[in-house]
C-alpha positions in Angstrom: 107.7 108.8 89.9 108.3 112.6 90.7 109.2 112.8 94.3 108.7 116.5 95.7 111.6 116.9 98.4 113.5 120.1 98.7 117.1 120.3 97.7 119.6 119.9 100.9 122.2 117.7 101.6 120.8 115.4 103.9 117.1 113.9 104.3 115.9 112.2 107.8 114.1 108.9 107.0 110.5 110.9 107.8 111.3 112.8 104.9 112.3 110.1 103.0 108.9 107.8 103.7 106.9 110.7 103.1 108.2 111.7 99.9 107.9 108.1 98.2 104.1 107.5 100.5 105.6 104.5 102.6 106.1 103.8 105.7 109.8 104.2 107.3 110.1 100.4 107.8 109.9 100.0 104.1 112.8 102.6 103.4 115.0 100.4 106.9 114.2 97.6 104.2 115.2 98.3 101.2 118.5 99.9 103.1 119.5 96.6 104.6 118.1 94.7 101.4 119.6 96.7 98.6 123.5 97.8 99.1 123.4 101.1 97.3 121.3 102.6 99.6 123.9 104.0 102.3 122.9 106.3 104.7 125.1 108.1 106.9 124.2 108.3 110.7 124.6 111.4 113.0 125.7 110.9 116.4 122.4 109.7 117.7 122.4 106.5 115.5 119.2 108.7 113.0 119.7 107.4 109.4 120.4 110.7 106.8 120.0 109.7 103.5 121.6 111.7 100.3 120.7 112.7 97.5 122.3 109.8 95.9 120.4 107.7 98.5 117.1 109.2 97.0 118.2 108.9 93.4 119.0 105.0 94.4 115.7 105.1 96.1 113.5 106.5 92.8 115.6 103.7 90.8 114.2 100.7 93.4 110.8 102.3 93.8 110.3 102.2 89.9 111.5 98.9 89.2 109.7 97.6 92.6 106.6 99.0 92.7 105.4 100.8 89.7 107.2 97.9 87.2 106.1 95.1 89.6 109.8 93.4 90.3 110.6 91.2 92.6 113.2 92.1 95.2 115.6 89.7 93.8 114.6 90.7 90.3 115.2 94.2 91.0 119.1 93.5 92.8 119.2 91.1 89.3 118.6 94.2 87.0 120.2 96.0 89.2 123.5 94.0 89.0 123.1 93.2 85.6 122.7 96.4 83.7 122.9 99.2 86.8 124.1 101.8 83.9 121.7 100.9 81.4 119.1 100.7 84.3 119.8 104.3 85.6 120.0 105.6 82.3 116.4 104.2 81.3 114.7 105.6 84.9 116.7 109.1 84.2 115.0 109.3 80.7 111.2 108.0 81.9 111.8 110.8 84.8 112.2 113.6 82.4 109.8 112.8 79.8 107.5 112.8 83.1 108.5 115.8 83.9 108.3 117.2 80.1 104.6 116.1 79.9 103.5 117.2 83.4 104.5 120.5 82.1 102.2 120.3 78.5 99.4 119.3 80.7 99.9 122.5 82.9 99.7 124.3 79.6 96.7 122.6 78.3 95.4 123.6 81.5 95.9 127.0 81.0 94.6 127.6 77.7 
């Protein structure tokens, strides 16, 4: 899953929803289900999430949705094997990203 956000330091949960096409009660969810999602709150009690947060975010949303685990199966894998499990969504992201670009080349040609 490529996720277009730009790079800053902190996202607001808007930002967040939009980038992964959910609704901000899914991204509340998976913060109070999953515990390495950790946002830090300003002084108005407004979740910002890091870019951590998003890469922890990317790891859930792949395993969740586009692998079709459970949520207990996904905090399973995730407690199991978190390095291997990282590791694994790191390398499927780049050869995404690697392919996306031959296509663009194709295209050009």
């Amino acid at each position: 899953m490529h996720v277009d956000l730009p790079e800053k330091r902190y996202y607001k949960i808007g930002e967040v929803a939009k980038a992964f096409n959910v609704n901000a009660s899914l991204i509340r969810f998976w913060e109070k289900e999953f515990d390495i999602i950790k946002p830090k709150k300003n002084a108005k009690g407004n979740r910002l999430f890091t870019q951590e947060d998003i890469k922890n975010f990317k790891l859930i949303f792949n395993l969740v949705k586009e692998r079709g685990f459970t949520l207990d199966g996904a905090k399973q894998k995730l407690k199991k094997n978190p390095d291997s499990t990282f590791d694994k969504h790191e390398i499927i992201t780049r050869l995404e990203a690697v392919k996306a670009e031959l296509v663009k080349i194709k295209n050009q040609l």
